[in-house]
PyMOL Python script that loads the backbone (N, CA, C, O; Angstrom):
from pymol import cmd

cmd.read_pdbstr("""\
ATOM      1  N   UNK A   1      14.473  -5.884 -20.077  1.00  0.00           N
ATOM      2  CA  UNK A   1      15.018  -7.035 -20.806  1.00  0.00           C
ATOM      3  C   UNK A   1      14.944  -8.285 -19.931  1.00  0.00           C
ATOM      4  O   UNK A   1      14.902  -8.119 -18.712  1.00  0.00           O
ATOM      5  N   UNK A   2      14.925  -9.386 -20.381  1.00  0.00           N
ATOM      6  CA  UNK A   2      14.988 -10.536 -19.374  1.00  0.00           C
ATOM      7  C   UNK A   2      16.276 -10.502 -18.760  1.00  0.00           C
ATOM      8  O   UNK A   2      15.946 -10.813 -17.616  1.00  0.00           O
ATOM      9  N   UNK A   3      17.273 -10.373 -18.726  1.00  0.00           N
ATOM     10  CA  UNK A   3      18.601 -10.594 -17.587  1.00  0.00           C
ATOM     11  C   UNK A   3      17.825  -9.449 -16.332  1.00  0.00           C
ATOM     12  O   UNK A   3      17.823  -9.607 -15.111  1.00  0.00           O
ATOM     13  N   UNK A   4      17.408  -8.672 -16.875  1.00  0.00           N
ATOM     14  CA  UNK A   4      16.775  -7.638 -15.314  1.00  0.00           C
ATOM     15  C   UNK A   4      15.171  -8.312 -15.107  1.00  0.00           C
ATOM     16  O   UNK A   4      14.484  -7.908 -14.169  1.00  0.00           O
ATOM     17  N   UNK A   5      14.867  -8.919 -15.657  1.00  0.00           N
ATOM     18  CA  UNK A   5      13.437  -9.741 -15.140  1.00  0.00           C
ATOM     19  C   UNK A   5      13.845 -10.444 -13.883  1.00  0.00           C
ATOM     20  O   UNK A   5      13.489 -10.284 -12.715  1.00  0.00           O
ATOM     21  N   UNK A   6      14.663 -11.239 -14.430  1.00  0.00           N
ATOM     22  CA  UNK A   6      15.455 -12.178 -13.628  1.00  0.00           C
ATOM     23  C   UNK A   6      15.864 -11.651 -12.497  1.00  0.00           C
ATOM     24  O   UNK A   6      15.333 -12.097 -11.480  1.00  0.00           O
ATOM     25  N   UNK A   7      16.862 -10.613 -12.355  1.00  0.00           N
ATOM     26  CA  UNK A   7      17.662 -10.420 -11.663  1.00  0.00           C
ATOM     27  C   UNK A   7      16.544  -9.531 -10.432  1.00  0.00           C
ATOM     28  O   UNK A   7      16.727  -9.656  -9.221  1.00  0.00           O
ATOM     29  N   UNK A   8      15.548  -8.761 -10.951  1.00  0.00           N
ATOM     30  CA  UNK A   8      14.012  -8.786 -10.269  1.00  0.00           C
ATOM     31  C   UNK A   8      13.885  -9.834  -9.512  1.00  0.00           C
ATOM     32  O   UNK A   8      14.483  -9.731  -8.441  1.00  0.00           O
ATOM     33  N   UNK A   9      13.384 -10.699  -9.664  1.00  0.00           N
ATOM     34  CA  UNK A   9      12.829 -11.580  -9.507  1.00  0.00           C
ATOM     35  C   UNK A   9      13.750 -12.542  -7.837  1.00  0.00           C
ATOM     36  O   UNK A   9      13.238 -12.780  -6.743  1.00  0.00           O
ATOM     37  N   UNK A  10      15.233 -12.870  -8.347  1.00  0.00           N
ATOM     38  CA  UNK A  10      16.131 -12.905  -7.468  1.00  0.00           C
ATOM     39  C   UNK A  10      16.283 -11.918  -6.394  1.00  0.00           C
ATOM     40  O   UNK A  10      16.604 -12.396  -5.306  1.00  0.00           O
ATOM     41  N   UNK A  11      16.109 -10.530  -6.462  1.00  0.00           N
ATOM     42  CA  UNK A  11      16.723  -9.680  -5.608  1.00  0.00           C
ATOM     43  C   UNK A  11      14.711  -9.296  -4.603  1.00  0.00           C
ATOM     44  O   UNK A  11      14.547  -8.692  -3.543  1.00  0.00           O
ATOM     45  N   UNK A  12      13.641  -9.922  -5.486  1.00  0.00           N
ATOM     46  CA  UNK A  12      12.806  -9.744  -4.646  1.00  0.00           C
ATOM     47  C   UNK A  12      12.673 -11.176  -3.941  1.00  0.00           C
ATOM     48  O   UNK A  12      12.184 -10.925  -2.840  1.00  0.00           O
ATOM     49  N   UNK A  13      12.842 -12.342  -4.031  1.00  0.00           N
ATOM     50  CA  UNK A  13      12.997 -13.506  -3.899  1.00  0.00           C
ATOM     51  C   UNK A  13      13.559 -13.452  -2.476  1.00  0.00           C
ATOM     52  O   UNK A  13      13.096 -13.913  -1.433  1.00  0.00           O
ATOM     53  N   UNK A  14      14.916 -12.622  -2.763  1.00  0.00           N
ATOM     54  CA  UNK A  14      15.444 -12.542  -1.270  1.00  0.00           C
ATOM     55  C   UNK A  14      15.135 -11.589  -0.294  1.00  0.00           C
ATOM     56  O   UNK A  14      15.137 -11.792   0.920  1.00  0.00           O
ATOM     57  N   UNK A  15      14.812 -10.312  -0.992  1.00  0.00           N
ATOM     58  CA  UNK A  15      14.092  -9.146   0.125  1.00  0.00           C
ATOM     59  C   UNK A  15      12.869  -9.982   0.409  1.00  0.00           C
ATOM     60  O   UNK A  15      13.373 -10.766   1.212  1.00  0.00           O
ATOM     61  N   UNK A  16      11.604 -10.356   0.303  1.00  0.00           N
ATOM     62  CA  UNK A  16      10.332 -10.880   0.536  1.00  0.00           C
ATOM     63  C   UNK A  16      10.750 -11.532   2.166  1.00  0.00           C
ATOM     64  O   UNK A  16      10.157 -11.053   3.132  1.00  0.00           O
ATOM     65  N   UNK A  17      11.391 -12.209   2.297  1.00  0.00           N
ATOM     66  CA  UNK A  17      11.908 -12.860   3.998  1.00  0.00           C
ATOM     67  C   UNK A  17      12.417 -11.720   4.712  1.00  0.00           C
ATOM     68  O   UNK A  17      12.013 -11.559   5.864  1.00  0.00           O
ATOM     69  N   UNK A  18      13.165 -10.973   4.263  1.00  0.00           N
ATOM     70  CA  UNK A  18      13.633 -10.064   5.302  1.00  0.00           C
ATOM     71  C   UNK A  18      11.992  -9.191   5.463  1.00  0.00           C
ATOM     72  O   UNK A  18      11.271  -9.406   6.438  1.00  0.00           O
ATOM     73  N   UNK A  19      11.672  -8.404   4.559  1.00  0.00           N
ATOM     74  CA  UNK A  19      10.287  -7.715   4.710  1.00  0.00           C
ATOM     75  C   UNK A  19       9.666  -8.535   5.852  1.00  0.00           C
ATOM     76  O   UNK A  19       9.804  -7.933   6.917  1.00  0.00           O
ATOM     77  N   UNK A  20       9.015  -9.729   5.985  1.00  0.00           N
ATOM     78  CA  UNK A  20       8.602 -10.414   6.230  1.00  0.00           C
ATOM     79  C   UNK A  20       8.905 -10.943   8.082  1.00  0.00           C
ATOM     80  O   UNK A  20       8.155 -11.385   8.952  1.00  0.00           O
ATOM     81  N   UNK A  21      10.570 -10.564   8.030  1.00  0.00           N
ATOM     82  CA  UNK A  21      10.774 -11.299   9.248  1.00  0.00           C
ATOM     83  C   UNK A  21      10.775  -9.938  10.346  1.00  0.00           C
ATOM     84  O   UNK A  21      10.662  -9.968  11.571  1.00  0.00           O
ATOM     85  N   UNK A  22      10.951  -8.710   9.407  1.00  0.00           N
ATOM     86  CA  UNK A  22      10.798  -7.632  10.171  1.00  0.00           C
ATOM     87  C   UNK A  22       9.292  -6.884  10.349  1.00  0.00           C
ATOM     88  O   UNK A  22       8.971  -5.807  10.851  1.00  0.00           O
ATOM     89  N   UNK A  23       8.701  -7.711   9.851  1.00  0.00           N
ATOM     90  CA  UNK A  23       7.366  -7.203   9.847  1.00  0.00           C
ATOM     91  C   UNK A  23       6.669  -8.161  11.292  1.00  0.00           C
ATOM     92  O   UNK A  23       5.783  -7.795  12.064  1.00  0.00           O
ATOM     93  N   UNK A  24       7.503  -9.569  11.283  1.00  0.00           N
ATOM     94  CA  UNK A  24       7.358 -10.148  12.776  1.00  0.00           C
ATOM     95  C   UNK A  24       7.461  -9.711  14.057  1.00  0.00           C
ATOM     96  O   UNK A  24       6.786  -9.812  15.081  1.00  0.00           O
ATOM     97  N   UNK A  25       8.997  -8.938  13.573  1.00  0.00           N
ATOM     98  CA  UNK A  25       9.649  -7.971  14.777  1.00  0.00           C
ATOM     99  C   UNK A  25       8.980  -6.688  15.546  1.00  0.00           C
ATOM    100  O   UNK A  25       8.965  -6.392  16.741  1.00  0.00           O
ATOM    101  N   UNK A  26       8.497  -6.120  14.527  1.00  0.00           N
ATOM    102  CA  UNK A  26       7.583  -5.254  15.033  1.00  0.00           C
ATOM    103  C   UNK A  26       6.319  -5.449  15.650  1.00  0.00           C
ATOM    104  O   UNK A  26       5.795  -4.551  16.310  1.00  0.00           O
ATOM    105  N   UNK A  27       5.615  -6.936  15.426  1.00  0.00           N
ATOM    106  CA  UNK A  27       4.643  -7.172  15.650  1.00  0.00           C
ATOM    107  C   UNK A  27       4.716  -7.856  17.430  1.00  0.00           C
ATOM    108  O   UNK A  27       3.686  -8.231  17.990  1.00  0.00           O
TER     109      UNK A  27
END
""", "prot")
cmd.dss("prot")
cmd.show_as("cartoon", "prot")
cmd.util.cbc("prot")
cmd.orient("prot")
């Protein structure tokens, strides 16, 4: 339904930086 599109969208919005900053860390 769209309220969980959304709420997708938000909750990958904010994981994507963490993924991202720990993918630095390791590097």
């Amino acid at each position: 339904d769209a309220i969980g599109s959304v709420m997708r969208k938000r909750i990958k919005h904010l994981t994507d930086p963490i993924k991202e900053q720990t993918q630095i860390l390791r590097n």
